[in-house]
C-alpha positions in Angstrom: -88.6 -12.0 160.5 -87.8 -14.9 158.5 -85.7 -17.2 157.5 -84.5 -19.3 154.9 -85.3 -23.2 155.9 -82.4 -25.4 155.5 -79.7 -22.8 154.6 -78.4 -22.1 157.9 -78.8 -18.4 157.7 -79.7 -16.2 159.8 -83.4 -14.7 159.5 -83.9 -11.0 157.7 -85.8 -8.5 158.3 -87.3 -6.0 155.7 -87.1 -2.6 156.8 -90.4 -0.8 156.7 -90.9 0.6 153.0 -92.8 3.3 154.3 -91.1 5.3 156.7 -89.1 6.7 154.3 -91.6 6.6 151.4 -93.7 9.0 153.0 -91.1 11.2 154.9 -90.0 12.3 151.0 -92.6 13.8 149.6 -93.8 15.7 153.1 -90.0 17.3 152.9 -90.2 17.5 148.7 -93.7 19.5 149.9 -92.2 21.6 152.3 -89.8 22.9 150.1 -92.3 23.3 146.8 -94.4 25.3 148.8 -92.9 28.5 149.8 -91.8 28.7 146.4 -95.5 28.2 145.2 -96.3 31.3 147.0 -93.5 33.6 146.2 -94.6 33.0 142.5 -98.1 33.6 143.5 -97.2 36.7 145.0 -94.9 38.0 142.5 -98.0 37.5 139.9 -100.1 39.6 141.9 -97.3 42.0 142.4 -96.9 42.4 138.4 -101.2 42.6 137.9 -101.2 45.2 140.2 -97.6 47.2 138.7 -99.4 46.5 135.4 -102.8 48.4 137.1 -101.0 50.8 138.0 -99.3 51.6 134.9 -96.1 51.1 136.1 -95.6 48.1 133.0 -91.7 48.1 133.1 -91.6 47.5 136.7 -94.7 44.7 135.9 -92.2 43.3 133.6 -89.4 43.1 135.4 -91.4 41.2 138.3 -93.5 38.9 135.6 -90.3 37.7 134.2 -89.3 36.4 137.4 -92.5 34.2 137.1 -92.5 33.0 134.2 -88.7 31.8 135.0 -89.9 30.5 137.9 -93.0 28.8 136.1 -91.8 28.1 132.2 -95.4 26.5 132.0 -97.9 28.5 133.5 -99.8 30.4 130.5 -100.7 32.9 132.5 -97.5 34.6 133.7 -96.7 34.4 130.0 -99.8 36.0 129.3 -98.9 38.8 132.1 -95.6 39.3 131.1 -97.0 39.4 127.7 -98.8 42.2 128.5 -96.6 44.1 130.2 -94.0 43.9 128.1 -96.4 45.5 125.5 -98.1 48.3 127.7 -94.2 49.2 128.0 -93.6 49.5 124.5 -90.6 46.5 124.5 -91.8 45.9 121.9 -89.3 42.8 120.5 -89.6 41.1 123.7 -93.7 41.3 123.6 -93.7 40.0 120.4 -91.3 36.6 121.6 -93.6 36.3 124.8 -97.1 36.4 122.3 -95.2 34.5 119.7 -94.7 31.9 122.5 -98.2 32.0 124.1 -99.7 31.5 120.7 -97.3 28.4 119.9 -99.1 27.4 123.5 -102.6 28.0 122.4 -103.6 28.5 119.0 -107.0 29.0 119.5 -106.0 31.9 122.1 -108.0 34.8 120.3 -106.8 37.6 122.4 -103.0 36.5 122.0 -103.3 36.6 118.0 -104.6 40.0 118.5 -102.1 41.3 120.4 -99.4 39.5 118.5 -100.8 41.3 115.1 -101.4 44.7 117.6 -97.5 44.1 118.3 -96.3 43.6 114.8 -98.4 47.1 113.7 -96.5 49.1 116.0 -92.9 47.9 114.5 -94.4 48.8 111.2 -94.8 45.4 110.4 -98.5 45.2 109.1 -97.9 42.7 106.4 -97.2 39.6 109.1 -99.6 41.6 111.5 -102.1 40.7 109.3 -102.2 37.0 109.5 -102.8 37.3 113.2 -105.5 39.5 112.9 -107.6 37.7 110.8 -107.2 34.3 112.9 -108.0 36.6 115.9 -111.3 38.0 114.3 -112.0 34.4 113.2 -111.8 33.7 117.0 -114.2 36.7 117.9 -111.7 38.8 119.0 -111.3 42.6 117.2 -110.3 45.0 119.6 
């Protein structure tokens, strides 16, 4: 407590910065987490539909990752994948077109991307993709 010599006023009292400091990211934590590991699990849950060769089921569940993690490369990469082992073709090709916007250098994404464009008879642009994935060491 202090207070302000000579003014007359009554002393003040700063309230503790960190009681509520810390209470905020403990509940912000508590909240993030379950949905941490329902993305985790649905992850797992489209690598092993995609194992299985169940791919539009793996899909379906992937896509729920990626929405729930618009970041994470590698649910883009999953989804990728399943989208292509089930022959949705247009969609695989936005998801690879994405992943290699993301990561250039991604060898395995260029292939698949030119793998992609060769099955809608596009071999022309397929092309392109598989040359910059051989030049990364990826052929098939």
């Amino acid at each position: 407590m202090t207070s302000t010599p000579g003014t007359g006023t009554p002393p003040t009292t700063t309230p503790p910065a960190t009681s509520t400091a810390l209470a905020a990211p403990a509940a912000l934590a508590a909240l993030v987490a379950p949905a941490q590991d329902d993305a985790y699990a649905a992850y797992r849950e489209a690598e092993l539909l995609l194992d299985a060769g169940r791919a539009a089921e793996a899909a379906r569940v992937a896509a729920t990752v990626v929405a729930a993690a618009p970041g994470d490369v590698a649910a883009l990469e999953l989804h990728a994948r399943a989208l292509f082992a089930s022959a949705q073709l247009r969609r695989a090709e936005a998801a690879l077109r994405a992943l290699v916007e993301r990561r250039p250098d991604d060898g395995w994404a260029r292939f698949a991307l030119a793998r992609t464009l060769e099955r809608q008879s596009r071999g022309a642009e397929a092309g392109e993709h598989r040359r910059l994935a051989a030049a990364l060491g990826v052929t098939g």
